[in-house]
N, C-alpha and C positions, 0 to 999 in steps of 0.2 A: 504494500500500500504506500509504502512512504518512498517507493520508487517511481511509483506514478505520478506523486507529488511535484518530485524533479525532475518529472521530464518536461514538462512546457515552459521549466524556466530557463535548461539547456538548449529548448527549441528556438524559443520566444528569440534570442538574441541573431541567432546563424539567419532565420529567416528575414530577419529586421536589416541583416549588415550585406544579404544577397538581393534584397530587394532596392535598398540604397546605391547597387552599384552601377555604374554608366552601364548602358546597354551596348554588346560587342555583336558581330559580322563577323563572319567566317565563308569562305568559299576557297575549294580546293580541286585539284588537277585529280578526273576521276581514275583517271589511268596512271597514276604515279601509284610507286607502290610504298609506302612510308615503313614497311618492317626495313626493308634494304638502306636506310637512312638514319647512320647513327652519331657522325663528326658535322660541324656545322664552322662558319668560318663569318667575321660580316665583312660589308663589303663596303671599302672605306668610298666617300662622295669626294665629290669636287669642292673643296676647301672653298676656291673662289665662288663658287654658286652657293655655297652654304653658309658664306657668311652673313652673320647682320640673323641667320634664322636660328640655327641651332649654336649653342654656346656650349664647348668644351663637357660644361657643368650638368648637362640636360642629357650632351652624347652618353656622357657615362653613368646618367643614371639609368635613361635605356634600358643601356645594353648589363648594366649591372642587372635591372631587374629581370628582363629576358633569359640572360646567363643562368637566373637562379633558376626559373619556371624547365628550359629546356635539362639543366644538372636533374631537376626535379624524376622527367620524364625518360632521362638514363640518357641522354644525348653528353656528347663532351667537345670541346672544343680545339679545332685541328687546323693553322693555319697552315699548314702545308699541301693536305690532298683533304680537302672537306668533300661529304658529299653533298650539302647545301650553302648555301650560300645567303646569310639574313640581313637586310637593311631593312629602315625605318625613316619615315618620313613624318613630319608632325606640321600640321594646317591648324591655325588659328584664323577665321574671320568673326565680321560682327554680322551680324543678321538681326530682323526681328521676328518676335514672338509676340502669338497674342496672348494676354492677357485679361481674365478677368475677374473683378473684386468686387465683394459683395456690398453694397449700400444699406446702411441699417437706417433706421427712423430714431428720432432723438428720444431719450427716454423721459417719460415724465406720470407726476403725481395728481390724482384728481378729487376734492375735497367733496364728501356728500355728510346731508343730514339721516341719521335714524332714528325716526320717529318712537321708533318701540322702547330704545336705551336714552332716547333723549342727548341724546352726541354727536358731535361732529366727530369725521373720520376721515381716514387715508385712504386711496387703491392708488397703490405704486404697481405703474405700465410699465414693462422692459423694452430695450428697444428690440424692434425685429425688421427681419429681413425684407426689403419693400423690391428689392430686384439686383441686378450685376451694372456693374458699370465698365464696359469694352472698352480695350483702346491697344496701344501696340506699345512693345518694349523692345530697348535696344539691347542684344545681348551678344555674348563674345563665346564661338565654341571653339573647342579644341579638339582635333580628330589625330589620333594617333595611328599607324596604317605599318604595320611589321609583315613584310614580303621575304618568304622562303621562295628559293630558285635554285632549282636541279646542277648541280656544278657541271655536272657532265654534258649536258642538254639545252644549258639556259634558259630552260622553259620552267616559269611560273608554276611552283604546286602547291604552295600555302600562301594566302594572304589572308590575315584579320585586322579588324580597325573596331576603333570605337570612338563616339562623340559625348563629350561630355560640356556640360557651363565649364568655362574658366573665367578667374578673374583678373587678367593680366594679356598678357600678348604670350609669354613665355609661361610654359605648364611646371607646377607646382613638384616638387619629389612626390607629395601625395597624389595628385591630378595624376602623376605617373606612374606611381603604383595600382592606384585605381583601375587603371586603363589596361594597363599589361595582364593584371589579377583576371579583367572580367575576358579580355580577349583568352588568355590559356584557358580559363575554365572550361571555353569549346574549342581545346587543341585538339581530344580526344577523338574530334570526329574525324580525324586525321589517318585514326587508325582502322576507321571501317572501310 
């Protein structure tokens, strides 16, 4: 009995911290075959064309987080004869979104007599909901996009991405863990 107790408090939380997380994309090459694929290498960009986007301090947390997830999944890291090959790309723009927020009515108190006690009295009105008020918001997202590619073949056989709010132009260690977290969670489909 008192195991049953603690189990929706052990639940409560896993489901609260999987529901909170940026939504990931996954699509892969049907005809790759991912048991044959166990070294992995990245593949370093064009300095000049990457500057001003990604900062030193962003590549490596990346690629730190990534490292862990694929270590995770028994992969290891080969730069010499990789059989994949992983970069990542990372897009901040601003967009809007709609929004909308609810409009309450002011709250207030209305004085009446009763006749039967002979008193004056109170009825306090709460405020309530009288309708939404629409309009548009400016926001800033971040989409993070980790591209595996067959060393052998060049051909593209894993890619996942995910968009999340950011609040900056440059994504957070957390906004980056986030990201990497929810994209592996459907690495697995990799294996079917």
């Amino acid at each position: 009995m008192r195991i049953l107790k603690t189990i929706p408090v052990l639940i409560v939380p896993i489901i609260l911290a999987v529901s909170c997380a940026a939504p990931a994309y996954v699509e892969k090459d049907k005809t790759a075959d991912f048991s044959r694929y166990k070294t992995y290498a990245w593949i370093e960009g064009d300095k000049k064309a990457d500057k001003g986007r990604h900062t030193d301090l962003m590549q490596k947390q990346v690629q730190d987080a990534v490292n862990a997830k694929l270590r995770k999944e028994g992969w290891r890291e080969d730069n010499k004869r990789p059989d994949v090959l992983v970069s990542y790309d990372v897009l901040v723009e601003k967009t809007t979104r709609d929004v909308s927020n609810p409009v309450y009515s002011a709250p207030y108190s209305r004085l009446f007599y009763n006749p039967f006690y002979r008193r004056w009295g109170t009825i306090y009105y709460p405020s309530t909901v009288m309708g939404y008020d629409y309009n548009t918001a400016e926001v800033r997202e971040g989409t993070l996009t980790i591209t595996m590619v067959d060393a052998n073949t060049d051909k593209t056989v894993w890619q996942g991405w995910s968009t999340d709010d950011v609040n900056s132009r440059r994504l957070t260690h957390k906004e980056i863990q986030s990201s990497v977290n929810a994209i592996f969670r459907k690495f697995d489909v990799a294996k079917k």
